[in-house]
C-alpha positions as CSV (number, residue, x, y, z in Angstrom):
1,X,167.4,92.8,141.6
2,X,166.8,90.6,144.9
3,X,164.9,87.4,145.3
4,X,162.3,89.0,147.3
5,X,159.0,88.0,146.2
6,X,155.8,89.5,146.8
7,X,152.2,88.2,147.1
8,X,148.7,89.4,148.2
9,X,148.2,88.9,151.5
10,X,145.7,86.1,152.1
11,X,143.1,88.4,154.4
12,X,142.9,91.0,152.3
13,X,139.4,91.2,150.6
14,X,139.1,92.9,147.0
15,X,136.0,94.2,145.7
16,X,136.1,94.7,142.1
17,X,134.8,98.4,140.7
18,X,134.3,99.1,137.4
19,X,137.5,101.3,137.4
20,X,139.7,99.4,139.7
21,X,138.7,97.5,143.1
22,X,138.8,98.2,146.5
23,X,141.0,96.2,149.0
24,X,139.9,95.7,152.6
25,X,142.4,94.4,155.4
26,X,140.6,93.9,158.3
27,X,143.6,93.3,160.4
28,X,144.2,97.0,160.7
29,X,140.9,98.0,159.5
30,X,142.2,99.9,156.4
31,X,140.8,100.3,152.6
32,X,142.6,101.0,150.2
33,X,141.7,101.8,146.3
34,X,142.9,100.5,143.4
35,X,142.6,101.5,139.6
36,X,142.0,99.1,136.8
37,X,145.6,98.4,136.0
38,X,146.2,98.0,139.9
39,X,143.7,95.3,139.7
40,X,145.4,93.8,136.9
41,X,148.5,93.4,139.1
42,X,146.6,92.7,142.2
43,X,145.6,89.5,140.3
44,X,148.8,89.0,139.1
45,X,150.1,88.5,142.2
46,X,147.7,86.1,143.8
47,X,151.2,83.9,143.4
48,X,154.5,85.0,144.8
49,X,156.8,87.2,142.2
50,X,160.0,88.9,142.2
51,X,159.8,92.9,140.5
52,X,161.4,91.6,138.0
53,X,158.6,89.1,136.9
54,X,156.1,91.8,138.0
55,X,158.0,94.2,135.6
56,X,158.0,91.8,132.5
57,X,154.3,90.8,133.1
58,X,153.8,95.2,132.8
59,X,156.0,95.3,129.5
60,X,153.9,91.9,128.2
61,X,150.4,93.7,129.2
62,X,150.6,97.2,127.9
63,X,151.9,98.6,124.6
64,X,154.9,101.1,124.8
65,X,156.4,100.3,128.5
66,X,159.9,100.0,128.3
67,X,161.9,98.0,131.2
68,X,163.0,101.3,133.0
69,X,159.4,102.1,133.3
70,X,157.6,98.8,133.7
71,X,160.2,98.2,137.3
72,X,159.6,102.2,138.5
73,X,155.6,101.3,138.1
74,X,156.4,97.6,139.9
75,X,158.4,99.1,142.4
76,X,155.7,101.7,143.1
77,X,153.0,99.4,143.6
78,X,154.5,97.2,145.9
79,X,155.6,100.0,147.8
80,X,152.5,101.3,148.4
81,X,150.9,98.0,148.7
82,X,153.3,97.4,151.7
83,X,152.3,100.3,153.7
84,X,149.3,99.0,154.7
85,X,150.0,95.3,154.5
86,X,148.2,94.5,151.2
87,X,151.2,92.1,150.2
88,X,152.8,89.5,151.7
89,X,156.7,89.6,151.5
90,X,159.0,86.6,150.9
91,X,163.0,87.6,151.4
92,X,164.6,84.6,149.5
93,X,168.2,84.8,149.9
């Protein structure tokens, strides 16, 4: 695993839902949706963390996620988050 860390990005607006939220970024004009465990790591990561930590906080939140799983899901997320510039990225050699 890298140092990279990864944070929400600061102009992104998130509107909670009852099942999930909805993130604006008005710098490209794009919305994205989120479920409610999205959210959950949306708020997570209102601080800068490595996959690793995102991974463990996974494991520590839901019952039966094994480490394997818990970095795919991490992995995932900030993939997809990146896309559209939800997160901010931190390369920390």
């Amino acid at each position: 695993m890298t140092n990279t860390r990864y944070q929400v990005n600061p102009v992104v607006s998130c509107g909670e839902e009852a099942d999930g939220a909805v993130l604006f970024n008005p710098d490209i004009n794009s919305t994205t949706v989120i479920n409610t465990s999205g959210h959950l790591l949306w708020s997570y990561m209102a601080k800068p963390h490595t996959i690793k930590e995102i991974a463990e906080f996974l494991i520590e939140s839901f019952d039966g996620v094994d480490i394997d799983q818990a970095t795919e899901d991490a992995l995932a997320f900030v993939e997809t988050l990146c896309s559209d510039f939800l997160i901010e990225v931190d390369d920390v050699s």
